[in-house]
N, C-alpha and C positions, 0 to 999 in steps of 0.2 A: 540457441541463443535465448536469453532470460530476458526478459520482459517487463518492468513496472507500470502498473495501469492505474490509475485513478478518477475513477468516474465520481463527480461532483453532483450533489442533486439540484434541480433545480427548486427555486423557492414555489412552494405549495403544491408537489407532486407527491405529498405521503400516498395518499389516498392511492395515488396508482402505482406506488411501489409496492404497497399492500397487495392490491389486485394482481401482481404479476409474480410475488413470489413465489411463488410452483414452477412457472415457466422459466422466471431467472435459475433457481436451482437446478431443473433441468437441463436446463442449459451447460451450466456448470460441470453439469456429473459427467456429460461429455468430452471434460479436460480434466476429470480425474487424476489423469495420471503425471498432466503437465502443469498443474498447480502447486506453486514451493506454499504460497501463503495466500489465503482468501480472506474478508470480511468488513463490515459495516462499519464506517466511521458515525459520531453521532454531534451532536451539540454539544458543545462546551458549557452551557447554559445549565442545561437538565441531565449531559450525559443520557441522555435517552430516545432522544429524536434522530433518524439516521438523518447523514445530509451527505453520503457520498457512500464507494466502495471500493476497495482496495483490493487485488489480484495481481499476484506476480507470479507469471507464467513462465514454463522453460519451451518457446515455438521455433519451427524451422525456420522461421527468417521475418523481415520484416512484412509481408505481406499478411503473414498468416495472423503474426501481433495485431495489424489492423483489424482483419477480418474480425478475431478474437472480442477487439474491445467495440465496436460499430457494431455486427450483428448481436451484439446482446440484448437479449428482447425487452428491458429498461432502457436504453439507449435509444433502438428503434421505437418505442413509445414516447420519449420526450422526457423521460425521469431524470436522465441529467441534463446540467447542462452547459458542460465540457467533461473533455477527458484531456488525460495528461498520462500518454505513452511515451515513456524512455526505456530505452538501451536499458540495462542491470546489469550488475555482475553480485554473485552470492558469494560473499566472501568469509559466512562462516559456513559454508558447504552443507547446510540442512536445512530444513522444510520447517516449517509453523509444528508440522505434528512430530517431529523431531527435539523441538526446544525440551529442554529438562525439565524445567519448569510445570509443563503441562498445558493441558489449552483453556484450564481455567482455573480462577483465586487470583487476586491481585488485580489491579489496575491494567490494563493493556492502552499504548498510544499509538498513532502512527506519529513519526517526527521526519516531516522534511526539510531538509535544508538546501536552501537556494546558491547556488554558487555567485561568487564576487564577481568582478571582470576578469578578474587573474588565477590562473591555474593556481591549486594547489595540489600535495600529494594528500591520499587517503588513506589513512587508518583506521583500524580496527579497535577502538576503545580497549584498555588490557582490561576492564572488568568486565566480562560478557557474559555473565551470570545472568542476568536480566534482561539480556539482548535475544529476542525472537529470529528476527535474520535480519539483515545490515550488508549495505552494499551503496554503491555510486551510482548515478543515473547519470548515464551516458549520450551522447548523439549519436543521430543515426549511426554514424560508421563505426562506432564505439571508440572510438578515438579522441573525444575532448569531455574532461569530466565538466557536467551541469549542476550536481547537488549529490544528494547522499540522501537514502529511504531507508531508514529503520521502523521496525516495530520493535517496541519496548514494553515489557512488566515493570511499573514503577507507581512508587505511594503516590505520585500526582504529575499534575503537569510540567513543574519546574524541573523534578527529579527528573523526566522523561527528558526535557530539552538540554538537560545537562548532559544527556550521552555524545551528543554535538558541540566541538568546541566554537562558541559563537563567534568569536574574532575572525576565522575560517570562512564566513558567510554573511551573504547579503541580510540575507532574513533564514528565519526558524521558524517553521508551522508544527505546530503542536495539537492533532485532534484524538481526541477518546475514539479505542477501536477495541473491539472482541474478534476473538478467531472466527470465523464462519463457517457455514453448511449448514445442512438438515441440524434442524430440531429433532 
């Protein structure tokens, strides 16, 4: 089962996300093999401040999803302050380190979109030249679409939130993201 995880930072925790990055990474290299896409959202302000982190995992069920995003040793020290686990489905069937593109040049977003009150169906943008992976964010049973989690290559933020048809959705969150891992 696929995964979307969104850990939020909390206001004035750099200093300790600084402090744990070895351990966060660590951590990480342990789901090597179950991570489609990992990495840093940042401030829209400077694009340079992180203020959350993004991991969509492929795990055996919903327990282990929890386990995954709670024992993360940012987590466990107060760096965020929420998370935001859904259901996923990868519906352009490849990994961050798959995209064509490559995992770096060019602008990278995360773009959420929050679902209305009313189901709609989900499509796959026809230009996915610039789409990293893209899929729906599910409920638990995976049974009722809640929004839709892209990450996007695009020259800025408008062009990012344009992969989402707005009308579609409550709201669009639009933040600056780079692929993650080791430096």
């Amino acid at each position: 089962m696929e995964f979307f995880c969104y850990h939020r930072d909390r206001p004035g925790s750099l200093a300790l996300r600084e402090e744990l990055l070895e351990a966060h990474w660590s951590y990480m290299d342990g789901y090597e093999k179950e991570l489609i896409a990992r990495g840093p959202c940042f401030a829209a302000a400077d694009g340079e401040t992180p203020v959350g982190s993004v991991h969509i995992v492929d795990l055996p069920g919903p327990a282990a999803a929890r386990a995954f995003a709670f024992d993360e040793p940012n987590h466990q020290a107060g760096v965020y302050r929420d998370v935001l686990l859904r259901r996923w489905r990868n519906m352009l069937g490849r990994t961050m380190w798959e995209f064509p593109g490559g995992l770096t040049g060019g602008d990278r977003y995360l773009v959420l979109g929050l679902a209305p009150d009313r189901a709609a169906d989900l499509t796959v943008p026809l230009d996915q030249d610039e789409l990293i992976v893209f899929g729906p964010l599910l409920s638990d049973d995976g049974a009722t679409w809640l929004g839709t989690a892209a990450l996007v290559r695009a020259p800025d933020a408008d062009a990012a939130r344009a992969v989402l048809a707005p009308h579609r959705y409550a709201d669009v969150e639009v933040h600056p993201w780079e692929c993650g891992g080791r430096r």
